[in-house]
C-alpha positions in Angstrom: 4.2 7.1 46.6 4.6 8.8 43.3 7.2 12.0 42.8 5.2 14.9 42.7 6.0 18.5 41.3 6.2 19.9 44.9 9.2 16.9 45.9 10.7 18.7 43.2 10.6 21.9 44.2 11.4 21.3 47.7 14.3 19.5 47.1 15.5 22.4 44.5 14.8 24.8 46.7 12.4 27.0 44.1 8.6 27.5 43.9 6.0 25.2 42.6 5.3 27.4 38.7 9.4 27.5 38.5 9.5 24.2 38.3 6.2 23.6 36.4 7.8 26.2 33.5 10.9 24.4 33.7 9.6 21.1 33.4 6.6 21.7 31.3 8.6 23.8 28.7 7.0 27.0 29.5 10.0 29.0 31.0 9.9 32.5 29.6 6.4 32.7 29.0 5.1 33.1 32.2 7.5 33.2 34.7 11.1 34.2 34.6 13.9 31.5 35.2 17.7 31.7 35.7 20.0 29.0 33.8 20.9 28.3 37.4 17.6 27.8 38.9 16.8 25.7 35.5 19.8 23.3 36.2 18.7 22.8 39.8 15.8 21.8 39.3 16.4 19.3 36.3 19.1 17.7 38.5 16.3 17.9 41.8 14.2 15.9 39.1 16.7 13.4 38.1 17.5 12.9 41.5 14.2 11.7 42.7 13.2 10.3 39.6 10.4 12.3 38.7 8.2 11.3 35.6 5.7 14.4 34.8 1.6 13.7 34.6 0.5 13.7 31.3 -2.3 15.0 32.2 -1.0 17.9 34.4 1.4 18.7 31.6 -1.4 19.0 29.4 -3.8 21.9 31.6 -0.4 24.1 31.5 0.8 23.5 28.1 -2.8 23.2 26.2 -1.7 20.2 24.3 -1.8 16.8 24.9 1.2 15.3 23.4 -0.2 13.3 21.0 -0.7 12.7 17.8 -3.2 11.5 14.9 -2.3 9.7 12.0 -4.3 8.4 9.6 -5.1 5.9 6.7 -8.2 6.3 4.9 -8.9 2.1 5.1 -8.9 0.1 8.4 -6.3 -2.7 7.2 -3.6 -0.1 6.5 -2.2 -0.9 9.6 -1.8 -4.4 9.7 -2.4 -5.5 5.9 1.7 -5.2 5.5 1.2 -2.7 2.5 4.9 -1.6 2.0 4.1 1.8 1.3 1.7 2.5 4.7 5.1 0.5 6.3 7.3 2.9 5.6 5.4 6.0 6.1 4.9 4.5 9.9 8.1 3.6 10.1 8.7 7.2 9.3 6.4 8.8 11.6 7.2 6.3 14.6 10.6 7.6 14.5 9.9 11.1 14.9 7.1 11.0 17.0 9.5 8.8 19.3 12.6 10.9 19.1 10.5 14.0 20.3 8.7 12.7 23.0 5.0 12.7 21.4 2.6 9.8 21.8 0.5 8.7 18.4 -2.9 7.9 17.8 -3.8 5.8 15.0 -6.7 6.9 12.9 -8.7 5.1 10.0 -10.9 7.6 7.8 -15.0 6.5 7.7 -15.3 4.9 4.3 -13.1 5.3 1.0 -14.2 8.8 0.1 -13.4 10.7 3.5 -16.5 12.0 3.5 -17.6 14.8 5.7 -18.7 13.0 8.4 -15.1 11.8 9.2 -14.4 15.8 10.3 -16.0 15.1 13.5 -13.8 12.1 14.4 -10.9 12.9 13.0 -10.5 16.7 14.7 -10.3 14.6 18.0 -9.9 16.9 21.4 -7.2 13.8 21.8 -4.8 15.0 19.4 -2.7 17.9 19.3 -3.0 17.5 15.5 -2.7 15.2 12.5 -1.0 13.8 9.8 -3.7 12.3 6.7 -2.4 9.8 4.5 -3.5 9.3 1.0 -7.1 12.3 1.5 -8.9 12.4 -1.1 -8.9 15.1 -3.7 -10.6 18.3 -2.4 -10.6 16.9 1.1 -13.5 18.1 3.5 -11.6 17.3 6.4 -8.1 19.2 5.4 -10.5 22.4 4.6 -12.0 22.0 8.0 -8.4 22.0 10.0 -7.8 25.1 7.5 -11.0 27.1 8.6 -10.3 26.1 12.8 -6.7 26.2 12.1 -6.2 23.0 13.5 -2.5 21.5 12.6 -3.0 19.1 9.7 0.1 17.6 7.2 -1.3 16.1 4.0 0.8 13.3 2.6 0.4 12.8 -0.5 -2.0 14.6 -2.0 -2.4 17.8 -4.1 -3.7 21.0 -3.4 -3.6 24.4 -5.0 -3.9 25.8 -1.4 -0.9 27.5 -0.9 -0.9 27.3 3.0 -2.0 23.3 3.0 1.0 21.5 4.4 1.8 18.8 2.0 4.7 16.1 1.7 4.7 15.0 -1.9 7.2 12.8 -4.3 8.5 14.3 -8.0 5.8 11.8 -9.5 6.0 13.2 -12.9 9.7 12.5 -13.2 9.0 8.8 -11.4 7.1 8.4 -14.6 9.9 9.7 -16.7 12.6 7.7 -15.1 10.8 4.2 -15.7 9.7 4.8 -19.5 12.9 6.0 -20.2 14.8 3.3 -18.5 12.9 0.9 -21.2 13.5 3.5 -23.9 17.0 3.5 -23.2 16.6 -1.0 -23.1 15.1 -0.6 -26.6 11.6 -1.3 -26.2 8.8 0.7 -28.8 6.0 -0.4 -27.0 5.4 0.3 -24.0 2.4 0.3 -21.7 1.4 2.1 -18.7 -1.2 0.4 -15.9 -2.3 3.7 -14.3 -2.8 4.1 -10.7 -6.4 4.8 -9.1 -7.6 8.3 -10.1 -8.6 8.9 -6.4 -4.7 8.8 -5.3 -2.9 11.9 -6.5 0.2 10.4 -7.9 -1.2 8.7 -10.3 -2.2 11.7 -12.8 2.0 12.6 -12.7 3.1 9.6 -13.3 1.3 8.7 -16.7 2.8 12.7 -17.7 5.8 11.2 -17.0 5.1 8.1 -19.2 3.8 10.3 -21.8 6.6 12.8 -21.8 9.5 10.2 -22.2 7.9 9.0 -25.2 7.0 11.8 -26.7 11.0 13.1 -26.2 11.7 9.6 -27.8 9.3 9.9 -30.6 7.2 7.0 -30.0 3.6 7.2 -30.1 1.6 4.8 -27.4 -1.3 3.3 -28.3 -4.0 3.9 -26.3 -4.7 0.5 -25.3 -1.6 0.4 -24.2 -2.6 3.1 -20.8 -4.9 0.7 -18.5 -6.7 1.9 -15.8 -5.8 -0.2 -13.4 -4.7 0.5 -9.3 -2.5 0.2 -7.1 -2.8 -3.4 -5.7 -1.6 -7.0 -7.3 -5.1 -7.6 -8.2 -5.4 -4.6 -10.3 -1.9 -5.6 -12.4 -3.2 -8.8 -12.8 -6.2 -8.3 -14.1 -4.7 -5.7 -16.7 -2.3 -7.6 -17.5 -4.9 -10.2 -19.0 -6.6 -7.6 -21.1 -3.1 -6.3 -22.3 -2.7 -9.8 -23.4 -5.7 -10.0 -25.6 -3.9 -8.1 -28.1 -2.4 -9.5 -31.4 1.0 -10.0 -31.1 2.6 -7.3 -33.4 0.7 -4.6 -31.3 1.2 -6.1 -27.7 3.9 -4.3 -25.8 7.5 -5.7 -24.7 7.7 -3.8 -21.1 5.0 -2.8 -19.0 5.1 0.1 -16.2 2.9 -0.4 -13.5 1.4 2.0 -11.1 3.1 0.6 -8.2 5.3 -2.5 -7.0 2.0 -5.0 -5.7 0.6 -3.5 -9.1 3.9 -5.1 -11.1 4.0 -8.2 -8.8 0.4 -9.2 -10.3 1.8 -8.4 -13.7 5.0 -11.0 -13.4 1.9 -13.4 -11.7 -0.5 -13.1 -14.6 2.8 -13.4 -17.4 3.9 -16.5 -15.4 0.5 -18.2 -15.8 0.9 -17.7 -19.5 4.4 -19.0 -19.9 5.4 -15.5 -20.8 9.3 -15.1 -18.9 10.4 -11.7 -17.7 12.5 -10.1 -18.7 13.3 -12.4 -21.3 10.1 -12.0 -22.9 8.4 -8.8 -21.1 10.0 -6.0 -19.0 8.4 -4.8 -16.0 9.4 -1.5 -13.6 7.2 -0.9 -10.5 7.1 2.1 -8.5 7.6 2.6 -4.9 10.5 0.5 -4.2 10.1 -0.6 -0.7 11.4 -3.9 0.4 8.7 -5.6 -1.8 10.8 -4.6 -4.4 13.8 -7.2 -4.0 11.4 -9.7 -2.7 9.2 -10.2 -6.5 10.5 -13.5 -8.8 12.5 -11.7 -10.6 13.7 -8.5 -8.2 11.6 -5.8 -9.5 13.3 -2.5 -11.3 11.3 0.1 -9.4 11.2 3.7 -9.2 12.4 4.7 -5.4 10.1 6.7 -3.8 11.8 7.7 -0.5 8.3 6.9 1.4 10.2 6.7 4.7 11.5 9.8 4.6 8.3 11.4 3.7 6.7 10.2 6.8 9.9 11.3 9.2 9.2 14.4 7.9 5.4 15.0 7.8 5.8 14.2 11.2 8.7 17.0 11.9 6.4 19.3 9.9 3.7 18.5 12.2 5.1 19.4 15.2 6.3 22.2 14.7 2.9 23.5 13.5 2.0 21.7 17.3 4.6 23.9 19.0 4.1 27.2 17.4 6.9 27.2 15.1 8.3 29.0 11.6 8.1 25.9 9.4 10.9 26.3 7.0 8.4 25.6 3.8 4.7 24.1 4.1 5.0 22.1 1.0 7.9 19.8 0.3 8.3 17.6 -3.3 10.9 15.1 -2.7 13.1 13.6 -5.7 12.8 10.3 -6.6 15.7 7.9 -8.9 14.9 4.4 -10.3 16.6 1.3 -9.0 17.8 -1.3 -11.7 17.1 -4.7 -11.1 16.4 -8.2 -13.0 13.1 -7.3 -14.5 13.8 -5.6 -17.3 15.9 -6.3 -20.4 16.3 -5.7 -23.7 13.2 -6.7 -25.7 13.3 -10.0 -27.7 14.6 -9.8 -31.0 11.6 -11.7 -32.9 9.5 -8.0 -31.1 12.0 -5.6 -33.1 
C-alpha cells in the first residue's frame, strides 16, 4: 500500500497541512512551521519512503509541474537538427535539475497562426517556452494579455516585458565577414537566413557592417536569399555559380551550419575545393560543425546555454519570482577551422 501524507504525519508526530506545507513548498504561506517540525517531517518522509501525488501536489500548489516547450514544425524533435538539439539539451537539464516534468509541443502550421493559442495555453502546463515564434506572435501576445508564463527564444520584440533569450546576431555577422576580410578575400557573399526567423535580419548587418569598415562594396548578387537548411545552401550556391568568374566571390557565409554543408556539397559536385578554391564559415556551431568535409569555421552560438536558461527564466516566472532581467542577448565568438583560407592567387 502506497505512503500517504497522513503515514507522514503520524510518524512525525505533526498535523496533516504541516506536512502538506512542508512537503508541497507552501510553508509560510498558510500555516506556520518551525525549522524543527520541518526537519521531522522530511526525515518521517525519508523514512517511509514517501513519494508525493502529483496530482495532490498540484490542488495545493495551483500548478502542475510541468512544462511546454515548443517547435513550430513536428520533425524538430526527431529530425536531429543540431540547433533544436541543443536547445533540448538545454532545457532537459533544467527542467530535470528542478524537479519539473516537460511537455513537448509542435505549433499548428509554419506561421503560428492564431488557432495554435488554444492548444498551446494548455491547462497542462504551468507555462511555456516557444522556440523560433514567428514575428508579431499571436500566441506570445495572448500569454501577455492572461499573463500566462511564456519565454520566447529567439525571436524579437519591442515589448519590453516579453521574455526573450536572444544571441548578439549582428556581431555573429561581423565576426564571419571579418574573419574572411582579415583571410584576404574582396568578395564575399552572404546566403541569408529565412526572413521568418529573427536572426537572420542581424546577421546580414553584420555582413554589411564588416565590409563597409573594410571598404568593400558587395555586390548585390552576392546577398542570396536562401534559409537555413542544406537544401537552401545548395541551391544558392548554384545560382552564385552562374556568375562570370572575375565577379564570382572567393568565400561564402552562410546562414547557418546545414546551410554551409550544402554549399561545400554543391562546390564539390563542381570540382570547386574548399578552402583551396572557396572559403566557407557557417553559423551555429553545434557538433555539425566538426563533422562537414572539411570541419566547418562557424560562428558559436551558445544554443545550449540559451535553452538552460529560457528554461531557469521560465520557472521562476512559474514560481512567482523577481527575474533578474526579462530579456537576455548572449555573446557569440567564431571558431576557426579548415574551411577557410586565403583566397587563390589567380582571384587577387
Amino acid at each position: 500500500m502506497a505512503v500517504t501524507i497522513r503515514d507522514v504525519a503520524k510518524l512525525a508526530g505533526t498535523s496533516v497541512s504541516a506536512v502538506s506545507a512542508v512537503l508541497n513548498n507552501t510553508a509560510g504561506r498558510r500555516i506556520r512551521v518551525s525549522e524543527a517540525t520541518r526537519q521531522r517531517i522530511l526525515e518521517a518522509a525519508k523514512q517511509l519512503g514517501y513519494a508525493p501525488n502529483p496530482l495532490a501536489r498540484s490542488l495545493v500548489t495551483g500548478r502542475t509541474g510541468v512544462l511546454g516547450l515548443v517547435f513550430p514544425y513536428s520533425r524538430a524533435f526527431i529530425d536531429r537538427n543540431p540547433f533544436s538539439d541543443q536547445i533540448m539539451s538545454g532545457v532537459f537539464e533544467e527542467v530535470v535539475n528542478e524537479g519539473y516534468n516537460l511537455m513537448l509541443h509542435t505549433a499548428v502550421g509554419n506561421d503560428w497562426n492564431a488557432a495554435d493559442e488554444k492548444m498551446l495555453l494548455d491547462p497542462r502546463v504551468d507555462g511555456l517556452i516557444l522556440v523560433l515564434p514567428s514575428p508579431n506572435s499571436s500566441v506570445i501576445a495572448r500569454c501577455q494579455e492572461v499573463k500566462f508564463p511564456a519565454v520566447a527564444v529567439v525571436y524579437a520584440t519591442e515589448n519590453k516585458q516579453v521574455c526573450t533569450i536572444n544571441a548578439d546576431d549582428q556581431h555573429g555577422g561581423f565576426l564571419a565577414t571579418q574573419h574572411l576580410i582579415e583571410l584576404g578575400h574582396t568578395r564575399i557573399a552572404h546566403f541569408v537566413g529565412d526572413p521568418k526567423v529573427s536572426t537572420a535580419q542581424p546577421r546580414l548587418q553584420g555582413y554589411l557592417k564588416a565590409m563597409e569598415q573594410a571598404g568593400l562594396q558587395p555586390e548585390p548578387e552576392w546577398m542570396v536569399q536562401a534559409g537555413f537548411d542544406w537544401k537552401d545552401g545548395y541551391s544558392a550556391t548554384q545560382r552564385i555559380l552562374q556568375l562570370p568568374k572575375h565577379k564570382r566571390p572567393t568565400a561564402i557565409f552562410a546562414a547557418n551550419d546545414l546551410c554551409a554543408e550544402g554549399v561545400i556539397r554543391a562546390l564539390r559536385e563542381q570540382g570547386i575545393p574548399v578552402p583551396e578554391q572557396m572559403s566557407v564559415v557557417g553559423y551555429d556551431d553545434t557538433w555539425f560543425a566538426s563533422m562537414t568535409n572539411p570541419p566547418l569555421t562557424s560562428v558559436h552560438m551558445p544554443i545550449y546555454e540559451m535553452g538552460k536558461l529560457a528554461a531557469q527564466v521560465l520557472i521562476a516566472l512559474v514560481e512567482g519570482r523577481e527575474v533578474a532581467q526579462r530579456q537576455y542577448t548572449l555573446p557569440v565568438h567564431l571558431t576557426v577551422r579548415q574551411s577557410t583560407a586565403p583566397p587563390p592567387k589567380e582571384s587577387s
